[in-house]
GUFI-608538 format. One record per residue (C-alpha): residue in three letters; residue number from 1; x negated, z negated, y. Coordinates in nm, 2 decimals, always signed. Layout:
# residues N
res / n / X / Z / Y
ALA / NUM / X / Z / Y .
...
//
This chain:
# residues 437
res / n / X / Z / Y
UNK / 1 / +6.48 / -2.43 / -6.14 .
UNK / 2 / +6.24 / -2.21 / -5.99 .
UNK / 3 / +6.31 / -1.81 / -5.88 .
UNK / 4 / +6.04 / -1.60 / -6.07 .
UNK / 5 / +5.91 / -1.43 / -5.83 .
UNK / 6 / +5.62 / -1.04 / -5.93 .
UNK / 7 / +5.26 / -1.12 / -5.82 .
UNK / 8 / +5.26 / -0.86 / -5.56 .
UNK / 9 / +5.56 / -1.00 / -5.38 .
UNK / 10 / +5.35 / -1.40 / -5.38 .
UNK / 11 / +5.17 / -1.49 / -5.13 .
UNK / 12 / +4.79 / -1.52 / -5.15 .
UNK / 13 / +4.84 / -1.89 / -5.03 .
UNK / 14 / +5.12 / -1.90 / -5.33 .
UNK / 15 / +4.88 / -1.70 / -5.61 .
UNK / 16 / +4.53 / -1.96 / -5.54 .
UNK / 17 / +4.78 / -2.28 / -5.52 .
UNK / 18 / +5.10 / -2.25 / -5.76 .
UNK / 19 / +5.10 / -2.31 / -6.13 .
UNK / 20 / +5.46 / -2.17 / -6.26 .
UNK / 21 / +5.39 / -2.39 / -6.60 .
UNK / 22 / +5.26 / -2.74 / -6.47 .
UNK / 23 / +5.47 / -2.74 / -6.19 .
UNK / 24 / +5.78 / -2.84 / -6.41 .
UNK / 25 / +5.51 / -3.10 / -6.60 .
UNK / 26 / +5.49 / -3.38 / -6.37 .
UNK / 27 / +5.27 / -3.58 / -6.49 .
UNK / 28 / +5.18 / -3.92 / -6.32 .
UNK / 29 / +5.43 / -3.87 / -6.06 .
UNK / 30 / +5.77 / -3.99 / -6.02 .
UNK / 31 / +6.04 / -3.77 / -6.13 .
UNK / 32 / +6.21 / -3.76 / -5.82 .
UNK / 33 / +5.88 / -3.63 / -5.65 .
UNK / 34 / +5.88 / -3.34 / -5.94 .
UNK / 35 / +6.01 / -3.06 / -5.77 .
UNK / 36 / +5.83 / -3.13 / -5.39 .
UNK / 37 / +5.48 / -3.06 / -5.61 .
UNK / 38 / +5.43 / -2.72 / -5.50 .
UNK / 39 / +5.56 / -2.72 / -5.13 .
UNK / 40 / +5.28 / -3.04 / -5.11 .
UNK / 41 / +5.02 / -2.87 / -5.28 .
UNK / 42 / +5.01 / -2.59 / -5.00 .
UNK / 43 / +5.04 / -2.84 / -4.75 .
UNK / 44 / +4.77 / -3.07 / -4.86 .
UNK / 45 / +4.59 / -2.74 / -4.91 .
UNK / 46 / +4.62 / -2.64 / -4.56 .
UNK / 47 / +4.56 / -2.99 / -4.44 .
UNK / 48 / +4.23 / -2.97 / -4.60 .
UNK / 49 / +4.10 / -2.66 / -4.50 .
UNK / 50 / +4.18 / -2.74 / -4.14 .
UNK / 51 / +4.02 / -3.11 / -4.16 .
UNK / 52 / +3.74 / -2.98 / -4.32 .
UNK / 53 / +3.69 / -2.69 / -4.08 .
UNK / 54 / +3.74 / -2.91 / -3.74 .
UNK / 55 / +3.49 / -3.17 / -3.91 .
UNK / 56 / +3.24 / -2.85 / -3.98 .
UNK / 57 / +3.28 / -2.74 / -3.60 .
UNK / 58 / +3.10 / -3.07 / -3.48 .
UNK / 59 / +2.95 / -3.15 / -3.71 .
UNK / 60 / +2.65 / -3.46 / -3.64 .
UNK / 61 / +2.35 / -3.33 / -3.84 .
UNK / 62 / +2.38 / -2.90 / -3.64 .
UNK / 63 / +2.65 / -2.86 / -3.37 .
UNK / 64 / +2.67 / -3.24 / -3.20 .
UNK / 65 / +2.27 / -3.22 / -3.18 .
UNK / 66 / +2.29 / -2.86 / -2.97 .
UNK / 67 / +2.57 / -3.02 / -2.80 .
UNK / 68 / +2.40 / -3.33 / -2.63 .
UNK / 69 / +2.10 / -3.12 / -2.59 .
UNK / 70 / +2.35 / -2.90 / -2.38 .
UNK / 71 / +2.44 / -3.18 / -2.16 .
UNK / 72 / +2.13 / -3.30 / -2.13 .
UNK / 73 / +2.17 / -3.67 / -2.33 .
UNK / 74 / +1.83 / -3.81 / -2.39 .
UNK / 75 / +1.63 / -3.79 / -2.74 .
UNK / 76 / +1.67 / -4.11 / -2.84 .
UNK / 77 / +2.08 / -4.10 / -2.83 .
UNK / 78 / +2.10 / -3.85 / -3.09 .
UNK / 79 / +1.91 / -3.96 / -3.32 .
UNK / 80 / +2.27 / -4.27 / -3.37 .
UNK / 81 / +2.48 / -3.92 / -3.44 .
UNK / 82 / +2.44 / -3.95 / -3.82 .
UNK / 83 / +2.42 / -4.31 / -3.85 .
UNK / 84 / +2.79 / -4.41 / -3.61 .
UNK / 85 / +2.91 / -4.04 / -3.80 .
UNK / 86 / +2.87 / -4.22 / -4.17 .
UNK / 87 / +2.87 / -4.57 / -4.13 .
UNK / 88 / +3.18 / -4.55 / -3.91 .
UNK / 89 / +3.36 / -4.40 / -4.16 .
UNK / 90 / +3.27 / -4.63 / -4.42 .
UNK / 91 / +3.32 / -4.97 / -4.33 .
UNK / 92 / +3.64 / -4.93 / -4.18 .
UNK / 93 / +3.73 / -4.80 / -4.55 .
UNK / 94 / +3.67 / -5.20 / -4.62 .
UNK / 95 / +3.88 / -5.34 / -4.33 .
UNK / 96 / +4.15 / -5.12 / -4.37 .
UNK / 97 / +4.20 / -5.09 / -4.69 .
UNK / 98 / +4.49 / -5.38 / -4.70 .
UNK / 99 / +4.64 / -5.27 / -4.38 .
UNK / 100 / +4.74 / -4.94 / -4.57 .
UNK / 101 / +4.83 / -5.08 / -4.84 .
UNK / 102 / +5.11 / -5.25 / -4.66 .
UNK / 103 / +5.24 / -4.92 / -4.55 .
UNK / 104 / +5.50 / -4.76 / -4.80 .
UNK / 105 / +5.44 / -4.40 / -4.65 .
UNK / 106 / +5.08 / -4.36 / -4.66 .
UNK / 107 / +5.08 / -4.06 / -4.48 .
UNK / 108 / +5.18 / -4.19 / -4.17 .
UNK / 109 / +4.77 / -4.36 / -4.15 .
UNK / 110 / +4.65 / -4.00 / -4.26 .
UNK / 111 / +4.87 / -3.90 / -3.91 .
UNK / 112 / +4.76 / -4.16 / -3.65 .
UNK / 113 / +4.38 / -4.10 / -3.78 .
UNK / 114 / +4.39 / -3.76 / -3.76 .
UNK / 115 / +4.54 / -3.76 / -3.44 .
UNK / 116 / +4.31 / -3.99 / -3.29 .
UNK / 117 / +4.05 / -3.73 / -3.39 .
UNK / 118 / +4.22 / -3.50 / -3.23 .
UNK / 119 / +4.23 / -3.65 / -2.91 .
UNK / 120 / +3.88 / -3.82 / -2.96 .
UNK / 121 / +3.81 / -3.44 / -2.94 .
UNK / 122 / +3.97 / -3.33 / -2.61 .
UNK / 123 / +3.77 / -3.63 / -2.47 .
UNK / 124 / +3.46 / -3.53 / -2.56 .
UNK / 125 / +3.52 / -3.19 / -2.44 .
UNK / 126 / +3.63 / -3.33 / -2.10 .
UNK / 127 / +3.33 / -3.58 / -2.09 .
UNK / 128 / +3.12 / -3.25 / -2.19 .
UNK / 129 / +3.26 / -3.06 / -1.89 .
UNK / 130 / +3.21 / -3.34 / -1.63 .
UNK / 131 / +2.92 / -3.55 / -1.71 .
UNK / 132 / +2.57 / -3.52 / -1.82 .
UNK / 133 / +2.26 / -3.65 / -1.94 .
UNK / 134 / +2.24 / -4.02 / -2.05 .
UNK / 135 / +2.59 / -4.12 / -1.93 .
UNK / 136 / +2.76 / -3.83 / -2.13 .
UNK / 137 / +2.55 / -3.86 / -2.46 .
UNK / 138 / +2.66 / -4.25 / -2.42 .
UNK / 139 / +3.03 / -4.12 / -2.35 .
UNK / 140 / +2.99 / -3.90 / -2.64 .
UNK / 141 / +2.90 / -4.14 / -2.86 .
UNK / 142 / +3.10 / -4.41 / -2.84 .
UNK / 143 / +3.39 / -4.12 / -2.88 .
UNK / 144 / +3.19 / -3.98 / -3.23 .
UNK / 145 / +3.24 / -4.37 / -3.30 .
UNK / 146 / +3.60 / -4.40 / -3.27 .
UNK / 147 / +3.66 / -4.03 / -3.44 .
UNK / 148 / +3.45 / -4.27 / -3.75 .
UNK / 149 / +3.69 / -4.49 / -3.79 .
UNK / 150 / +3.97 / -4.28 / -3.74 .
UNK / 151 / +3.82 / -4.11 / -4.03 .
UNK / 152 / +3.80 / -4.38 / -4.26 .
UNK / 153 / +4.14 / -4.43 / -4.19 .
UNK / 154 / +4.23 / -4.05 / -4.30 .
UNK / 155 / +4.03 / -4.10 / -4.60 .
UNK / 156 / +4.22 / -4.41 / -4.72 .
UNK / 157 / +4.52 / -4.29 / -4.68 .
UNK / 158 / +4.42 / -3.90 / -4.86 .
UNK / 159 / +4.37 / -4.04 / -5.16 .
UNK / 160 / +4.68 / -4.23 / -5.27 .
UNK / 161 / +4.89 / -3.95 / -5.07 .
UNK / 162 / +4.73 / -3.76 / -5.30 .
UNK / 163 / +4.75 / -3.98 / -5.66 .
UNK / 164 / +5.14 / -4.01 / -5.52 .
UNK / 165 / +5.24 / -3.64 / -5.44 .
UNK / 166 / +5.06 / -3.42 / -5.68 .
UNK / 167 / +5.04 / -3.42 / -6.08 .
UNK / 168 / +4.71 / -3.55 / -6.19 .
UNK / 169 / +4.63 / -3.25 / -6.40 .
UNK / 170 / +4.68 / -3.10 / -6.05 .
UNK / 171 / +4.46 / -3.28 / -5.83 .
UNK / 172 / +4.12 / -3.13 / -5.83 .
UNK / 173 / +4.28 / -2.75 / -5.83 .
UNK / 174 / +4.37 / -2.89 / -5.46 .
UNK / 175 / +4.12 / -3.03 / -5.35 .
UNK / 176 / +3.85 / -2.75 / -5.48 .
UNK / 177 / +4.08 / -2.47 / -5.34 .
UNK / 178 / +4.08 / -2.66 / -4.97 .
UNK / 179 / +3.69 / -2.69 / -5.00 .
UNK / 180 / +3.67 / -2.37 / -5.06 .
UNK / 181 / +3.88 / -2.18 / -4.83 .
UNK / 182 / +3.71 / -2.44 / -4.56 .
UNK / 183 / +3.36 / -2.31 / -4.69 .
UNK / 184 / +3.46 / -1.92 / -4.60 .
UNK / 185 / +3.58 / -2.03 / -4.27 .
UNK / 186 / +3.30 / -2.21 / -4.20 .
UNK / 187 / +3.06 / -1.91 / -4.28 .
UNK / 188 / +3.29 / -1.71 / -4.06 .
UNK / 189 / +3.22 / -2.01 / -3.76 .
UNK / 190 / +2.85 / -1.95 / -3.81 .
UNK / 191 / +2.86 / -1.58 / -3.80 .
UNK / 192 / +3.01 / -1.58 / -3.49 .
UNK / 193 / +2.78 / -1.83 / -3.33 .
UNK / 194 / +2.49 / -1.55 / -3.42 .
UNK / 195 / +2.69 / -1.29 / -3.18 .
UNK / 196 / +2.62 / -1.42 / -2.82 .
UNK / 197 / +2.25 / -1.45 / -2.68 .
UNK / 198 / +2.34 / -1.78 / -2.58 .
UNK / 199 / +2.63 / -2.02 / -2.52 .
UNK / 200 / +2.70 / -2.19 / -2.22 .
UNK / 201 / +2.85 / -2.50 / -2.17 .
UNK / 202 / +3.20 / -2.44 / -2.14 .
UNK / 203 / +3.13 / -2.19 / -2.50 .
UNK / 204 / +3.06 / -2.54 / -2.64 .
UNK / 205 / +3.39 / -2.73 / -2.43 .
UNK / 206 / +3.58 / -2.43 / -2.60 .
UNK / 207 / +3.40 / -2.57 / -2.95 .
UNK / 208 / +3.58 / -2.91 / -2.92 .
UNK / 209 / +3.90 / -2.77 / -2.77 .
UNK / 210 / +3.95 / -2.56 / -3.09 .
UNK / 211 / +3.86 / -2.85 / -3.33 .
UNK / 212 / +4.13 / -3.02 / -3.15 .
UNK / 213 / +4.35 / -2.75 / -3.20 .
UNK / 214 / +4.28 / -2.76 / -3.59 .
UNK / 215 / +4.34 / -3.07 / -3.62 .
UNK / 216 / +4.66 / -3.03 / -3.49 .
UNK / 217 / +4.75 / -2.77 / -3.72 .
UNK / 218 / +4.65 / -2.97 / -3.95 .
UNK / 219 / +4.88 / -3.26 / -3.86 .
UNK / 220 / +5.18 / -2.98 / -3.85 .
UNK / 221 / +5.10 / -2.95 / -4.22 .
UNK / 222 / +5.04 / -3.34 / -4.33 .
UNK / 223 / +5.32 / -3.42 / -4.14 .
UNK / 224 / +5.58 / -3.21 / -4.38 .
UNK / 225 / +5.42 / -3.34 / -4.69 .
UNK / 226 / +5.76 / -3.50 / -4.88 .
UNK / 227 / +5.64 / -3.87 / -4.98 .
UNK / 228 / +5.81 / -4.12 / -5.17 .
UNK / 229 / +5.79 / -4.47 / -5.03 .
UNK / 230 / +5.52 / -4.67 / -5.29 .
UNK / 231 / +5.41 / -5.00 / -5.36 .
UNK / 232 / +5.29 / -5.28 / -5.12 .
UNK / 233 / +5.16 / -5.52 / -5.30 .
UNK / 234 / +4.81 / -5.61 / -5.47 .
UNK / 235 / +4.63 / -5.50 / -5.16 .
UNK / 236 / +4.27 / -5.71 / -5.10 .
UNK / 237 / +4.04 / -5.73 / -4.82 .
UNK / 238 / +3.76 / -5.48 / -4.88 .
UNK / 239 / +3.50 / -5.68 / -4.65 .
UNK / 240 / +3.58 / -6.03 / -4.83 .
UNK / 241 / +3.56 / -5.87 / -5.21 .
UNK / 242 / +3.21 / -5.70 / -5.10 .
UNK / 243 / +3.07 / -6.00 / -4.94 .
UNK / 244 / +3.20 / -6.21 / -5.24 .
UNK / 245 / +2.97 / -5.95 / -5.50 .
UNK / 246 / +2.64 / -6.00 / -5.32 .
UNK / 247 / +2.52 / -6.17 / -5.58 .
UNK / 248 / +2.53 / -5.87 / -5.82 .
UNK / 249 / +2.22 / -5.80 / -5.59 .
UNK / 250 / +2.01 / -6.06 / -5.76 .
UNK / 251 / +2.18 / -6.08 / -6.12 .
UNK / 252 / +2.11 / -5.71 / -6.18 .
UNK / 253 / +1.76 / -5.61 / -6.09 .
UNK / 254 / +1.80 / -5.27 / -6.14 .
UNK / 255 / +2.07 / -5.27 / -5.91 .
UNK / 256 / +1.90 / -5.43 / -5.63 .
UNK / 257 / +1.61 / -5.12 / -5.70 .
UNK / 258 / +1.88 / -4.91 / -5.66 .
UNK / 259 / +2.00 / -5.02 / -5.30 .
UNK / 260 / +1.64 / -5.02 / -5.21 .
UNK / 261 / +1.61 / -4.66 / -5.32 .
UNK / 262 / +1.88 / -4.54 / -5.16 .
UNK / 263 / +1.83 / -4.69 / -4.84 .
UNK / 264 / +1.53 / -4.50 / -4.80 .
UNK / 265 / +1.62 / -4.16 / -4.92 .
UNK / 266 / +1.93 / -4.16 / -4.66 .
UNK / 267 / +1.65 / -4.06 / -4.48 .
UNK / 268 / +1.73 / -3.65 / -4.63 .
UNK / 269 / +2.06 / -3.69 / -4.39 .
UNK / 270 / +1.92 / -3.90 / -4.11 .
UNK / 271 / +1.66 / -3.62 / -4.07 .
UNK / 272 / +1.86 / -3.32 / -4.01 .
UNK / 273 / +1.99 / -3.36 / -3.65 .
UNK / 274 / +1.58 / -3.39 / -3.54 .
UNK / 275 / +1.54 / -3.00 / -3.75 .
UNK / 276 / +1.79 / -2.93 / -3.50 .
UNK / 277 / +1.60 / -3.04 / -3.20 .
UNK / 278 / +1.24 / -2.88 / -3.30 .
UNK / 279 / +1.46 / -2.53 / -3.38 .
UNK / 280 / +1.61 / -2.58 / -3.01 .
UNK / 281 / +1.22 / -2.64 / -2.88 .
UNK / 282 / +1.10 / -2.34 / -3.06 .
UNK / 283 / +1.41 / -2.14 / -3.02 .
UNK / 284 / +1.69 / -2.20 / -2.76 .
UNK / 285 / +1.90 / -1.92 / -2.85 .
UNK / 286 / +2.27 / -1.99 / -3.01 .
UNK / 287 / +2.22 / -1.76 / -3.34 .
UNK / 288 / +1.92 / -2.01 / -3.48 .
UNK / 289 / +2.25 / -2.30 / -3.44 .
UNK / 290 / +2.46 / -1.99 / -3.64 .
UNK / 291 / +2.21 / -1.97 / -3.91 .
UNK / 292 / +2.18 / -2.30 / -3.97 .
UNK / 293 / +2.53 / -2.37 / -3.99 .
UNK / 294 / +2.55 / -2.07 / -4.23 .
UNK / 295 / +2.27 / -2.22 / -4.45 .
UNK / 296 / +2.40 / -2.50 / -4.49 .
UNK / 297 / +2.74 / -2.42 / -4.62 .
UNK / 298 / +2.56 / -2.17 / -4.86 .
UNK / 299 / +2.37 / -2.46 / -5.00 .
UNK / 300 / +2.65 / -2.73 / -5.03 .
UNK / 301 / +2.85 / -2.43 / -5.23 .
UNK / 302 / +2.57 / -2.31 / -5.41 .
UNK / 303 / +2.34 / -2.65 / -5.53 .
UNK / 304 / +2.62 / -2.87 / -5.58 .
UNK / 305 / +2.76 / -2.79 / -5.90 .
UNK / 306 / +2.40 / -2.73 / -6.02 .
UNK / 307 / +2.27 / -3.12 / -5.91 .
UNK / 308 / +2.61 / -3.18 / -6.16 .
UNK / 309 / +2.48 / -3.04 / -6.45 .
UNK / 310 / +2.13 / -3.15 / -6.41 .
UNK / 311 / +2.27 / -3.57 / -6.34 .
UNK / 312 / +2.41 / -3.54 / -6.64 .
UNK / 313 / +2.13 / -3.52 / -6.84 .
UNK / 314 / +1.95 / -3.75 / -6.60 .
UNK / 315 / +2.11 / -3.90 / -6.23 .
UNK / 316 / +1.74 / -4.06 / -6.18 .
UNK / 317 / +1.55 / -3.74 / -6.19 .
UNK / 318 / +1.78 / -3.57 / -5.97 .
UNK / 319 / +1.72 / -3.80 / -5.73 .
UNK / 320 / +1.37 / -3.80 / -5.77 .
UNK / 321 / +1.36 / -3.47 / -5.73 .
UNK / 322 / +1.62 / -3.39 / -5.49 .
UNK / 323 / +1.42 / -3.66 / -5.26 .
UNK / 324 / +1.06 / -3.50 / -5.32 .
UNK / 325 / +1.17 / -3.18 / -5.24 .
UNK / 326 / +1.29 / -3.34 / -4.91 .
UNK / 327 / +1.01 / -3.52 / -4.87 .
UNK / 328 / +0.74 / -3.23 / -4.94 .
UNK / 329 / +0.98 / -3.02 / -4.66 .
UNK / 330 / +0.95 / -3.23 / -4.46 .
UNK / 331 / +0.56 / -3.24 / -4.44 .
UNK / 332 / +0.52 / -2.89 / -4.43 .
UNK / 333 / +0.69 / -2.81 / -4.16 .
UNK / 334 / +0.51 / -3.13 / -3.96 .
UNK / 335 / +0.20 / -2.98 / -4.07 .
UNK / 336 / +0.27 / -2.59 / -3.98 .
UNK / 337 / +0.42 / -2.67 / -3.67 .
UNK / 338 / +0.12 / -2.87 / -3.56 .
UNK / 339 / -0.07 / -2.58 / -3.60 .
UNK / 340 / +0.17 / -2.28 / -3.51 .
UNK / 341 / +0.35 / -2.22 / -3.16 .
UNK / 342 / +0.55 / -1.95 / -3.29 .
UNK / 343 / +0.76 / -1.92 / -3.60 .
UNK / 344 / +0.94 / -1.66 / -3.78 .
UNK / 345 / +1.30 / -1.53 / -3.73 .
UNK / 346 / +1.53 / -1.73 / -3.96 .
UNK / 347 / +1.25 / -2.01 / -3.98 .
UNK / 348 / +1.51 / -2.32 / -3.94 .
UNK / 349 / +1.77 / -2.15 / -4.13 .
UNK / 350 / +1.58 / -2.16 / -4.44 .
UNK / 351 / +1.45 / -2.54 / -4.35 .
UNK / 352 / +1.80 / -2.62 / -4.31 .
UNK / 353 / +1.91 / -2.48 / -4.66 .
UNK / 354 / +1.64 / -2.63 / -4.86 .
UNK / 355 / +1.71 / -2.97 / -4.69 .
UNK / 356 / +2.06 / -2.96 / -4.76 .
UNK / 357 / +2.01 / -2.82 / -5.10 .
UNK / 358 / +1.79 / -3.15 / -5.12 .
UNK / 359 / +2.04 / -3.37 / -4.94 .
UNK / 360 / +2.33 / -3.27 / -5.22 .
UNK / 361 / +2.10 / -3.33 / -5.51 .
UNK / 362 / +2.07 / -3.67 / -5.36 .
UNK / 363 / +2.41 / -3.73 / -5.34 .
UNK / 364 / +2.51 / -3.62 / -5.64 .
UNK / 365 / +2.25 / -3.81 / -5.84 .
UNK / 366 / +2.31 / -4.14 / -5.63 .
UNK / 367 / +2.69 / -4.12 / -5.73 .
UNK / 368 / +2.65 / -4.04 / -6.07 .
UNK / 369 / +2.34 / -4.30 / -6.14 .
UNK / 370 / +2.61 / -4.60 / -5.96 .
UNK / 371 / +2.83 / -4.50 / -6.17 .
UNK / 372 / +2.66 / -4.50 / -6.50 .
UNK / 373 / +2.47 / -4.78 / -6.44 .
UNK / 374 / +2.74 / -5.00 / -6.38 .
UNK / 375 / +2.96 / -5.06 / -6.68 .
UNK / 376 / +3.40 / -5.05 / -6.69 .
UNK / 377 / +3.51 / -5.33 / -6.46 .
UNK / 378 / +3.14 / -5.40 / -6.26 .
UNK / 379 / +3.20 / -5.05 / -6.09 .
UNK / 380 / +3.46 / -5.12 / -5.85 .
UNK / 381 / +3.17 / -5.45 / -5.73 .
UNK / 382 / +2.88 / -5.24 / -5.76 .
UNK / 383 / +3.05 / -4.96 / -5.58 .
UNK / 384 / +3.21 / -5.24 / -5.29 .
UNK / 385 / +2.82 / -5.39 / -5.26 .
UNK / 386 / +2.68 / -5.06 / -5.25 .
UNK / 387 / +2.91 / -4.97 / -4.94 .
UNK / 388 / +2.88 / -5.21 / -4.73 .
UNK / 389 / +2.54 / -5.24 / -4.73 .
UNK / 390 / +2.50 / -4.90 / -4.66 .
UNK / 391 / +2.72 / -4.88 / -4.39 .
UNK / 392 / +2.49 / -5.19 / -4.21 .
UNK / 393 / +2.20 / -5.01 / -4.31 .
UNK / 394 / +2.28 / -4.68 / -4.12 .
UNK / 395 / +2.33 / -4.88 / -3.83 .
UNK / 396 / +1.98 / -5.06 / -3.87 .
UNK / 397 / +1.85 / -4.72 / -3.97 .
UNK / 398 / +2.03 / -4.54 / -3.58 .
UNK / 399 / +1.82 / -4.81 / -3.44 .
UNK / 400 / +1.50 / -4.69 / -3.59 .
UNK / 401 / +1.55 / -4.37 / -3.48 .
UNK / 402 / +1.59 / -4.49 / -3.12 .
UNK / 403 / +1.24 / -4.57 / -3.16 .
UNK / 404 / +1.11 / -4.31 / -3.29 .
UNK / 405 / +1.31 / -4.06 / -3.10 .
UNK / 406 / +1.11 / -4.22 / -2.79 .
UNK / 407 / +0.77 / -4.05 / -2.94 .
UNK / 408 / +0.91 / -3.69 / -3.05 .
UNK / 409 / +1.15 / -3.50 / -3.27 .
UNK / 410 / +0.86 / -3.41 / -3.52 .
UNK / 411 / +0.72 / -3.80 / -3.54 .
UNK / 412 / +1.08 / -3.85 / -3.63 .
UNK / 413 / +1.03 / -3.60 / -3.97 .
UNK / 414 / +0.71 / -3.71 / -4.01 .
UNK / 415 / +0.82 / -4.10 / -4.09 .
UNK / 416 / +1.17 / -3.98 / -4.28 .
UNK / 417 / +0.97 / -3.77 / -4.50 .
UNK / 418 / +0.69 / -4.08 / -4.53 .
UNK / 419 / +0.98 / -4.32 / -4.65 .
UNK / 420 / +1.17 / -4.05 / -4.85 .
UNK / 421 / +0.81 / -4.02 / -5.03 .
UNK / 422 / +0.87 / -4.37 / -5.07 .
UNK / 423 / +1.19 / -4.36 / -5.24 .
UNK / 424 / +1.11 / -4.12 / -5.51 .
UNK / 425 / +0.80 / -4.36 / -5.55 .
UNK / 426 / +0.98 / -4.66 / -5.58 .
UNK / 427 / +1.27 / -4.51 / -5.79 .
UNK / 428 / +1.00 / -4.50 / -6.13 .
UNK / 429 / +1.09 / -4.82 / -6.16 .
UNK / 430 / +1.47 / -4.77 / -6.24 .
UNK / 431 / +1.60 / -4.70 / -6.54 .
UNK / 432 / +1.76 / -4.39 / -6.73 .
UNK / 433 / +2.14 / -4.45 / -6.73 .
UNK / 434 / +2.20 / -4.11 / -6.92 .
UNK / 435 / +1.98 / -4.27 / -7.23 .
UNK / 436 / +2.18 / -4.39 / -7.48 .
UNK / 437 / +1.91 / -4.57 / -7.67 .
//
């Protein structure tokens, strides 16, 4: 069926992506869908790397805080960039959910989200060229919020695009090979931010202009991805089956611990935007913005699959340790910044990797101890509950950095790091899901 083709005359595109052997093994995929596998693997590969790198070029916890800092938004608006970035693009994952469902192509919701974030984009570099201080960071916001649903809606819609086009032996080869060339771009992104002395505002409208642009491209791809039409039914309302399994909170007392605990170490991601803000105090140029952004690809690519190995063993002790070492960052720098007016070259860029190192380990050991803790059919309630509270919670949590924002960036570490200390306190009390006794 297929033209054999040597390795020097493929593609580098063809040589990461095709598999000559399980492309004519379609497994879990209609037949008819069989011999569209490759052609959609390059295309979802593509779509990836381009979604991944327009989501790393504003990103809410390094480039949105430098951003509204540029345009002169007021302290207390930025610290609701993390909170509207996740929670938007969670709940809507539990209102939407059905509304997809109803949709035979599913990659026509993966379209309209993406381009709504693609002209949520264009907006925000307009509002960034014309407006300023509190009525821009306002502006901005409310068009971070609609980019966060638009994103849940993309995020539905990946998956089962995914689950229909591609052979599940196949799956993860995509989506690791998308994270991965979006990692090198992104490096690439930071280094360039280290060239100029300093950016000026249109460098950033230019920012958001290109995003937009990469989304597009992205869209270009998506949009050639050969779909069969799927099934329709046995779609349920997200928000109603959540709010139906609150009870689990009460039954399982070791569950309820475990939305306590996690509520307060989302404090490791709440923090970073207000590292940010102290690195702009203490150094206004561009490159400490490059750095960071470098550092904290570096860690995602190099602590994630290491949190992995270590959950397996034990989820709770990567949490606890993933959160103290947040924690214990945190108070240092309070602490040596009180004292110090100056700091070292590369200062931030180091805070930044450890906190993101620490942010991963959280991640990974709050996913994995869910998981385990909740047995065969229970997961899809625990995971439902565990959602939507969290997606409330951020929002509760946006409004306590409002507050604090009013005192000072550092006051802002200080009491994430306090009720991050907290967390790893109160998470003794869980148990070990990894222990088989």
């Amino acid at each position: 069926m297929f033209e054999s083709k040597s390795e020097s005359e493929r593609g580098w595109l063809a040589r990461l992506t095709d598999n000559d052997e399980d492309a004519r093994i379609c497994k879990d995929i209609p037949d008819d869908q069989c011999h569209q596998a490759v052609g959609n693997r390059r295309r979802l590969i593509l779509a990836q790397l381009a979604t991944a790198l327009a989501e790393l070029m504003m990103n809410a916890k390094t480039v949105l805080p430098w951003l509204f800092q540029a345009v002169g938004a007021p302290l207390w608006l930025i610290g609701w960039l993390v909170p509207i970035r996740e929670s938007g693009s969670m709940l809507p994952q539990l209102l939407l959910g059905a509304r997809v469902r109803l949709m035979p192509l599913r990659k026509r919701a993966w379209l309209w989200g993406a381009g709504l974030q693609a002209g949520c984009l264009v907006l925000m570099a307009m509002t960034a060229w014309l407006w300023s201080g509190w009525l821009a960071g306002v502006l901005l916001l409310l068009l971070l919020a609609l980019m966060s649903l638009a994103r849940g809606l993309c995020s539905i819609a990946s998956k089962d695009v995914l689950g229909k086009t591609i052979p599940k032996q196949e799956r993860g080869k995509v989506t690791g090979a998308g994270a991965s060339l979006a990692g090198g771009a992104g490096l690439i992104f930071g280094l360039l931010l280290t060239i100029p002395d300093s950016l000026p505002l249109w460098g950033y409208v230019l920012i958001l202009l290109t995003a937009a642009a990469i989304w597009g491209l992205g869209i270009w791809c998506y949009s050639g991805i050969q779909e069969l039409p799927g099934a329709t039914e046995g779609g349920v309302n997200g928000w109603q089956y959540a709010l139906a399994s609150l009870k689990l909170v009460k039954q399982d007392p070791a569950f309820g611990r475990f939305l306590l605990v996690r509520t307060l170490l989302m404090s490791t991601a709440l923090v970073a935007p207000y590292y940010v803000l102290v690195a702009q105090d203490y150094n206004g140029g561009i490159q400490v913005l490059g750095g960071m952004v470098i550092a904290q690809g570096l860690a995602q690519f190099i602590s994630s699959w290491l949190w992995g190995k270590l959950a397996d063993v034990s989820s709770l002790r990567v949490l606890q340790l993933a959160g103290l070492i947040a924690a214990v960052l945190g108070l240092v720098v309070c602490f040596h910044l009180a004292l110090e007016d100056r700091v070292p070259a590369g200062y931030f860029a180091l805070v930044i990797f450890i906190l993101s190192v620490a942010h991963a380990g959280v991640r990974v050991g709050r996913k994995t101890f869910l998981v385990d803790l909740a047995g065969g059919d229970k997961r899809t309630d625990y995971v439902a509950v565990s959602n939507t509270l969290m997606g409330v919670l951020l929002l509760l949590a946006g409004a306590l950095s409002m507050l604090l924002g009013l005192l000072s960036a550092l006051a802002v570490i200080l009491v994430f790091s306090l009720l991050t200390l907290l967390g790893v306190w109160l998470a003794q009390g869980l148990p070990n899901v990894q222990d088989d006794s």
